[in-house]
N, C-alpha and C positions, 0 to 999 in steps of 0.2 A: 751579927746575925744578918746573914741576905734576904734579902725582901723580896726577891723574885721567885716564882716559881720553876722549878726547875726538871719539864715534861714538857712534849708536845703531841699534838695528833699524828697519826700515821699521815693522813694526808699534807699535812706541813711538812713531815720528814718526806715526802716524795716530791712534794714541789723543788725542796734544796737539792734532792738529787736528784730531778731529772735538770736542773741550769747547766749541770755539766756537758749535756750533748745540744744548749744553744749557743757555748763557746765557741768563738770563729777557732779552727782547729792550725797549726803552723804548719808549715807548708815544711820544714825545715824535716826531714828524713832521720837524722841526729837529733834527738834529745839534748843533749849534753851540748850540740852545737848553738846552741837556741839562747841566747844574752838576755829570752825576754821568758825565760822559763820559769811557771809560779812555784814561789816557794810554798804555798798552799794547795793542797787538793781534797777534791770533796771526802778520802776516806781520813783525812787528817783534823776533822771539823767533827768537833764533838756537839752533835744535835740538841742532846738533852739539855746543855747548857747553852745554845746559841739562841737567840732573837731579839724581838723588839719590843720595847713597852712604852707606853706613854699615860702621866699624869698631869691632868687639869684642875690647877686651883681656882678657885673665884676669883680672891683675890690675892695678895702676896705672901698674906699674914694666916694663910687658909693650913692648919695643919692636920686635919681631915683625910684630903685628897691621898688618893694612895696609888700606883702604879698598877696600870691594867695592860697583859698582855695582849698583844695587838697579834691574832691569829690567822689574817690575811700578810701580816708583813714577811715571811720566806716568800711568798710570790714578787715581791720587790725585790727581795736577796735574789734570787731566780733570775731579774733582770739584770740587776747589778753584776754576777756575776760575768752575765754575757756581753757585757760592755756596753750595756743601755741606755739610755736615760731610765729613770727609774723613781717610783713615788713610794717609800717603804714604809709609811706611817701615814698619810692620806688624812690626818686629821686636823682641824680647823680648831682655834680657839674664838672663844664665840665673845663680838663686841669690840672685839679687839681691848679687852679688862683684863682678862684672862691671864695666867703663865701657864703654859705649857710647856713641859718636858719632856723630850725623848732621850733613849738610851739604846745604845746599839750595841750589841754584844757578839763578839767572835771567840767560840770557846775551841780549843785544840785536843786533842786525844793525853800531847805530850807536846813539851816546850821546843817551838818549831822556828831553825835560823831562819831568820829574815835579813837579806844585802839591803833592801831597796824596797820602799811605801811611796804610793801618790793615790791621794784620795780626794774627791771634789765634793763638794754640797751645791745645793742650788744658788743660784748667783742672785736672785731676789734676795737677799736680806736684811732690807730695811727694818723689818719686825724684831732680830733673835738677835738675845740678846746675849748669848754663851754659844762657844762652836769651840768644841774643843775636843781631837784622838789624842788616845792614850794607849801606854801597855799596861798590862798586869805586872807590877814589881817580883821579883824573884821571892821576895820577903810574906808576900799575901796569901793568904787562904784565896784555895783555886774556887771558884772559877771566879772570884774575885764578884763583891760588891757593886755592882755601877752605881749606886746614891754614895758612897765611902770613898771620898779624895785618897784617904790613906793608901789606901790598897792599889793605888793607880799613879802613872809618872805621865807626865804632861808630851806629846813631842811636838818639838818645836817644828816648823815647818821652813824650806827655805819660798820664796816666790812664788815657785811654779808649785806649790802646794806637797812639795815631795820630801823625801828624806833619806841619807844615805845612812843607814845604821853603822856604829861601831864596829872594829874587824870582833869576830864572835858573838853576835849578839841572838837570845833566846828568849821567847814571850812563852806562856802557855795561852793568853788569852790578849785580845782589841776589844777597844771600846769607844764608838762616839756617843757623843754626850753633847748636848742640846737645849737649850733652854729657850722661851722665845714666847710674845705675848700676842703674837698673831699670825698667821700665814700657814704655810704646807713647809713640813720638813722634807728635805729630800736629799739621799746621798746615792750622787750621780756615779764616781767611780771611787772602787775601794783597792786597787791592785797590790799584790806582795810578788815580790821576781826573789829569786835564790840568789843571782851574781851583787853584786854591792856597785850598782853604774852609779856613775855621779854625771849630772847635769853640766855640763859645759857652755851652755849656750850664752849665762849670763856675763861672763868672760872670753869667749870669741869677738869679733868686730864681722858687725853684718854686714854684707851689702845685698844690693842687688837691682834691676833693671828700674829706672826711674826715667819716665815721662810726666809730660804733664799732667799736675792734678795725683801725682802716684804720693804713694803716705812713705816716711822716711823709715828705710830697712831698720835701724837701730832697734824699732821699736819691738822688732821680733826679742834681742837682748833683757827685756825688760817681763816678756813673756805676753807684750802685743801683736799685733798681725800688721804685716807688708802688703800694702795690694802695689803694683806695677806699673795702673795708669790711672784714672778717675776721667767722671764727667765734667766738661767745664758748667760752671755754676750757672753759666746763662745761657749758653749756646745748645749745652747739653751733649758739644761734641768729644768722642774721646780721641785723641790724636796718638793713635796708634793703629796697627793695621794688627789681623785677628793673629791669633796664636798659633803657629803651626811650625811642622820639624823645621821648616824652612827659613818659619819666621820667629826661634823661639826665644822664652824669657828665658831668666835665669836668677839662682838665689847664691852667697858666697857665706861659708861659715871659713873664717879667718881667725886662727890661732895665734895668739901671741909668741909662742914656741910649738916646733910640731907636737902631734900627738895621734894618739890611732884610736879613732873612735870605733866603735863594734855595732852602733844600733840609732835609730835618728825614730822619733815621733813626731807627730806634728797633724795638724787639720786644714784641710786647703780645700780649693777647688780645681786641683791639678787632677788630670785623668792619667796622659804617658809623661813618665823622663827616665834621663840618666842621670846616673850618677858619675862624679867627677871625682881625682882626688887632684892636689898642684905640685906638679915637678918642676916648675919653672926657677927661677933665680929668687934666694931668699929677696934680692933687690927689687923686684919687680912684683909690682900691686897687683893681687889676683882680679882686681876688677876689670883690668884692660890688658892683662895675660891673653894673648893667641890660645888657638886649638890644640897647637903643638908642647904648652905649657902642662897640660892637662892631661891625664889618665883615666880611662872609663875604669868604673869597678863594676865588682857584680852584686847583687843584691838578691835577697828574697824579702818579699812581704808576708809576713807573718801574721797581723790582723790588719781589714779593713774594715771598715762598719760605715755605716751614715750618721752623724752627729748633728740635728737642725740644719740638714740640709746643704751638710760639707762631709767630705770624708775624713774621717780619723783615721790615721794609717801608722804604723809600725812596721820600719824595714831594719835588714839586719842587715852587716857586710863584713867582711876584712879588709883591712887596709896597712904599709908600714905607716910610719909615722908619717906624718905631712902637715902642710903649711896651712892646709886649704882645704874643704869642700865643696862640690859645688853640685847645686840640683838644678838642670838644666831641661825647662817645661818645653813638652813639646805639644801637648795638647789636653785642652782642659777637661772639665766634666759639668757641665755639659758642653761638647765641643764649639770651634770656632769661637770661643770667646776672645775680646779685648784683653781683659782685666782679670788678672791672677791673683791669689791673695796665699798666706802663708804663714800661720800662727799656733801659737801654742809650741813652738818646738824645744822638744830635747832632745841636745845630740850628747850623747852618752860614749863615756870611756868604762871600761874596766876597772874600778880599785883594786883589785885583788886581795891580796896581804897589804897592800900600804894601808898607810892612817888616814881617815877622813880631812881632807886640806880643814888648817883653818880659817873659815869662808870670811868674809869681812865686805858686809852686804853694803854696806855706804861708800867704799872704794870700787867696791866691787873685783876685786885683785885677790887673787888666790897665788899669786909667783913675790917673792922678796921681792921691797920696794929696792929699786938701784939709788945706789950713792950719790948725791950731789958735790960733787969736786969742787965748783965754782960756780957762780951766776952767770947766767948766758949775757953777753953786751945786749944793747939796745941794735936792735936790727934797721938795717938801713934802708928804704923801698927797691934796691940794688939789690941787697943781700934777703931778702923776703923773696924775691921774685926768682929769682936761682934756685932756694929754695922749695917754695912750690913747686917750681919746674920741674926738680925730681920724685915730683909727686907724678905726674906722666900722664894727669889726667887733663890738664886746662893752660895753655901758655896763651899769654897778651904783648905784642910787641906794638912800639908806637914808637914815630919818625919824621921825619920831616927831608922836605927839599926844598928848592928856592921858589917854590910854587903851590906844593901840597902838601899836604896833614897825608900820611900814611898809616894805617890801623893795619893789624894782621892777629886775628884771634886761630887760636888750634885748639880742638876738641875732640880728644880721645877717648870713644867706649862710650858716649853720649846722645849716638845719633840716632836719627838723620835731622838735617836742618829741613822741619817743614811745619808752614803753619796751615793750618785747615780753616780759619777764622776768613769771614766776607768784611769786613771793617777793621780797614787799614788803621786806627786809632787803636782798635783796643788787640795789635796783634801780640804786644809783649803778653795777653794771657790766652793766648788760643791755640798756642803751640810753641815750639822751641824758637830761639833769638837769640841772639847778642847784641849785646849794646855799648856805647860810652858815655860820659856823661863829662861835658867841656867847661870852664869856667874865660870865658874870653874877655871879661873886663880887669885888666891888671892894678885898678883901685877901688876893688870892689872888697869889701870885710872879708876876709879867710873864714870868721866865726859867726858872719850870717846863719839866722833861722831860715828867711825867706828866700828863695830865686830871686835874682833880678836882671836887667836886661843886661844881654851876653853870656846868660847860665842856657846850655842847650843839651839837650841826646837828642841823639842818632841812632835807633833802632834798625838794627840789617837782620831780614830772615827770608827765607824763599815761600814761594804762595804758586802754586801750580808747576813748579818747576821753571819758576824765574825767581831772579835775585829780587829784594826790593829794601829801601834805606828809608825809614820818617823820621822827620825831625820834629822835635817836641820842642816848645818856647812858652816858658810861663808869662813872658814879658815880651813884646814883641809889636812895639809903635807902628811898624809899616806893614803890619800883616793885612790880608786883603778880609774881606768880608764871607763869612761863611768858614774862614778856618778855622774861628776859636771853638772851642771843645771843654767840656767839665768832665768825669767823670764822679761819681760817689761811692764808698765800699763801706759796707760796719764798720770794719776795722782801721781804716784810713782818714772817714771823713769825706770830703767834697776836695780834689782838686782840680782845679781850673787851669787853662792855657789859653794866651794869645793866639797861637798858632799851632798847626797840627798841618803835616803832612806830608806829600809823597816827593822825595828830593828824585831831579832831574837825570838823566843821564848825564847833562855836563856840570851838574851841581857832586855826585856822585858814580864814580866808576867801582864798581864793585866786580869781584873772580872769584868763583865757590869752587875747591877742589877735593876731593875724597871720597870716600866708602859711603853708607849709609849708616855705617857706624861710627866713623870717623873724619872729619873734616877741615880744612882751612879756610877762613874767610880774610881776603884784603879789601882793602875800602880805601878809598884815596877820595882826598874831599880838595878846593881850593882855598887856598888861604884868605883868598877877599870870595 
C-alpha cells in the first residue's frame, strides 16, 4: 500500500512546467547532435505522482510520525531543473534529536531509457545519515513506494557522483531517499542525458601549468580542482605574471590509448580558451609538446551557469581519436587574474552499443592489466638518469675539471627561472630555483640523520634578471657574524644554519640560457 498521496495543486503543476523555459537552452541547431541531450522532458514527467515529502520523528523509536507532503517543493524541482543550486524540502529537524526523512520522487508517463545520471546533494552532511538514488524495479507496482526497499534497486554511484547505465536500460520512475537527524536536505543536480557517456577523467593522466604554490593537477583525476599558481604563505606574492592570450595557462587530459571524446564538463574560473587535440609523436609527453604538436578544435557550449561563484560549463566537440586534450586558458573570469583553477571535470566518450567497462576503482584501470615477463634489474644512478631523460622534462649533468665542480641543469615546459622574493635565504620558496646539495666530507656516515661540516647546497635562481647562487651550511666553524639563519615551518620544525649566503662572482660563475618557458642553467664552482 503507498503511503503517499498521489494529487497536486494546479499551482505546483505550473511551477514544474514553467522550469522548463529557465533551462539554459543548447546552442547546438541539431538535436540529435547535442552528447548532452536529456533523456527527460517535462511532457514525460508524470505530475500526479512526482514530488516531495518529509517525515519528522521525535525520536527513532517514534512510530506515529507519518509523511507530509511538502507543497512548496516543485519550486525547488523548478530550480533543480535549471541547474541551480536548489533547497527542495527547506526543513529543519529541531534539537538536533530528531530523524527526519525526505523522499524524492520522479514518476514518468512510461518507462523512459536513460545512458547517463549525475546527481549532487548538498555537501554539508555531517548530520544525514542515509543518501541514497534509486530506480523503480521493472518488477514493482508504478509509481512505486518511496518508504518500500522492495520496490526500489539501489545505484551505485562511481566518484564523481555519476552512473553510466546498462546498454538498454528502462525506469518508469527515480527516487531519493534521505534520512538525517538534523540540517537542510538539498539536491543540487538531478541530470538524466539519452547518450550512455562514460567519464574518462579518472583514467586519463592530468597535467597542467604549475608554478609556485599551484596544487598538483592529479587532483583533477580524483575529481578535485587544479589551480595553476597560489600565494606564497608569507610574502603573499604569486609568482606568475596575469593571464592573458599572450601569457596563457593550460590544462592536458592524457589518455592512456587514444580516444575521441564528444563532451567535457567542468567548473573554473576560466572566461576565453581553446580547445586542443595532440598530433604529435606517441613518444613525446604532451606537457612539453610545441604548437605544432597540437590541433585546435571547435567547440560549442551548451550550458553555462554560475555555481558559488565559478562557472559550470558544458562544451561539446568532435574529435578522431587522440592522445591528448588540451584546454588552453587565455583569460579568466574575472579577467586579468594570476591564478586559474579547474575542477569537477568530466571528459566524456560515447559507449554507444559497447558494455559498460568493468571499472575497478582502487586501480583505477579500465584497459587489461599487461603481462609481466620478468622483474626489472635494480637500476643503476647511470641507467635512472637516461631514463628520466627521455621523460623530456628535467636533465642534471655534473662534471668536473682540474679546477671546478661543473653543474648544468635543463628545464623543459617549466619556466621561466624567476624569483620575485626580497630575501635572499628564503628564495628556494619565493619562486622558481635549482639547486644541489654536496656532501664534501669523504668520512663522514653515508647514513647520518644530521648535516655536518662539509654537507652544503647551492641554490642558483635569477631575481630581477640577474643570475644569483647561495650557499646553505648547517655547520660552518669560520662563518662570519651575522650569516647564521634558522628558519621554522609546521611541518618541518626549526632548522638552523651556520651560514647563509650570496656566493661571489669568483666563488660562482653561473650562464642562464632559453625561453621563458624553457631553460639551461651552468654553474661552475672552485674546487678549494
Amino acid at each position: 500500500m503507498t503511503i503517499f498521496k498521489n494529487s497536486f495543486t494546479f499551482s505546483a503543476i505550473f511551477l514544474l512546467t514553467n522550469c522548463t523555459h529557465q533551462e539554459p537552452q543548447p546552442l547546438l541547431q541539431n538535436a540529435g547532435a547535442n552528447p548532452y541531450e536529456p533523456a527527460i522532458k517535462i511532457k514525460d514527467v508524470d505530475l500526479k505522482n512526482t514530488g516531495v515529502w518529509m517525515r519528522v520523528k521525535k525520536t527513532g523509536k517514534d512510530t506515529t510520525a507519518k509523511f507530509e507532503e511538502k507543497k512548496f517543493a516543485l519550486k525547488g524541482l523548478q530550480n533543480l531543473l535549471a541547474n541551480r543550486n536548489c533547497n527542495l524540502s527547506g526543513g529543519f529537524a529541531k534539537g538536533g534529536k530528531s530523524r527526519t526523512s525526505y523522499r524524492y520522487r520522479l514518476a514518468f508517463k512510461k518507462a523512459m531509457p536513460i545512458g547517463y545520471m549525475l546527481a549532487t546533494t548538498n555537501k554539508r552532511n555531517w548530520w544525514r545519515k542515509e543518501s541514497i538514488f534509486k530506480y523503480l524495479k521493472a518488477s514493482a507496482p508504478y509509481p512505486g513506494d518511496p518508504d518500500n526497499d522492495d520496490h526500489w534497486e539501489n545505484i551505485k554511484f562511481d566518484r564523481f557522483n555519476a552512473i553510466t547505465f546498462p546498454l538498454g536500460f528502462k525506469t518508469r520512475a527515480m527516487l531519493y531517499y534521505e534520512n538525517r537527524i538534523y540540517g537542510q536536505s538539498r539536491v543540487v543536480k538531478w541530470i538524466f542525458v539519452k547518450k550512455r557517456l562514460f567519464n574518462m577523467t579518472p583514467y586519463t593522466i592530468a597535467q597542467g601549468e604549475v608554478t609556485p604554490f599551484a596544487s598538483n593537477p592529479k587532483r583533477v583525476e580524483k575529481g578535485g580542482t587544479w589551480h595553476n599558481a597560489g600565494k606564497d604563505y608569507d610574502s603573499g606574492i604569486i609568482s606568475r605574471l596575469k593571464i592573458t592570450p599572450q601569457k596563457p595557462s593550460w590544462f592536458n587530459f592524457v589518455f592512456k590509448k587514444k580516444e575521441a571524446p564528444i563532451a567535457l564538463r567542468f567548473t573554473s574560473n576560466i572566461g576565453k580558451f581553446e580547445l586542443y587535440r595532440f598530433i604529435g609523436s606517441k613518444d613525446l609527453n604532451p606537457a612539453i609538446a610545441k604548437q605544432e604538436a597540437w590541433k585546435i578544435i571547435d567547440y560549442k557550449v551548451i550550458h553555462k551557469f554560475k555555481v558559488n561563484r565559478r562557472n559550470e560549463m558544458v562544451i561539446t566537440f568532435e574529435t578522431p581519436p587522440t592522445q591528448a586534450i588540451r584546454i588552453e586558458i587565455l583569460e579568466t573570469e574575472p579577467a586579468e587574474q594570476k591564478i586559474c583553477h579547474l575542477g569537477n571535470a568530466s571528459l566524456y566518450i560515447d559507449l554507444k552499443d559497447a558494455a559498460t567497462p568493468p571499472v575497478d576503482w582502487y586501480t583505477r584501470s579500465i584497459y587489461p592489466e599487461p603481462k609481466i615477463i620478468a622483474a626489472s634489474p635494480v637500476k643503476t644512478f647511470t641507467e635512472l638518469d637516461m631514463e628520466f631523460a627521455q621523460l623530456k622534462l628535467s636533465k642534471f649533468k655534473m662534471g668536473y675539471s682540474a679546477e671546478k665542480l661543473l653543474f648544468q641543469w635543463t628545464i623543459i615546459g617549466c619556466g621561466p627561472l624567476r624569483n620575485l622574493g626580497d630575501d635572499f635565504r628564503r628564495y628556494f620558496k619565493t619562486g622558481s630555483a635549482v639547486d644541489v646539495k654536496l656532501a664534501l666530507n669523504p668520512d663522514a656516515d653515508p647514513n647520518r640523520k644530521k648535516p655536518l661540516e662539509g654537507d652544503i647546497r647551492i641554490l642558483v635562481t635569477q631575481v630581477k634578471g640577474k643570475p644569483v647562487a647561495v650557499l646553505y651550511r648547517s655547520i660552518a666553524p669560520n662563518a662570519k657574524p651575522g650569516e647564521a639563519w634558522s628558519v621554522t615551518t609546521p611541518a618541518g620544525g626549526t632548522t638552523s644554519f651556520d651560514q647563509v649566503r650570496i656566493l661571489t662572482a669568483k666563488e660562482a660563475s653561473i650562464k642562464i640560457i632559453g625561453s621563458s618557458d624553457s631553460y639551461t642553467v651552468n654553474l661552475s664552482i672552485p674546487m678549494k
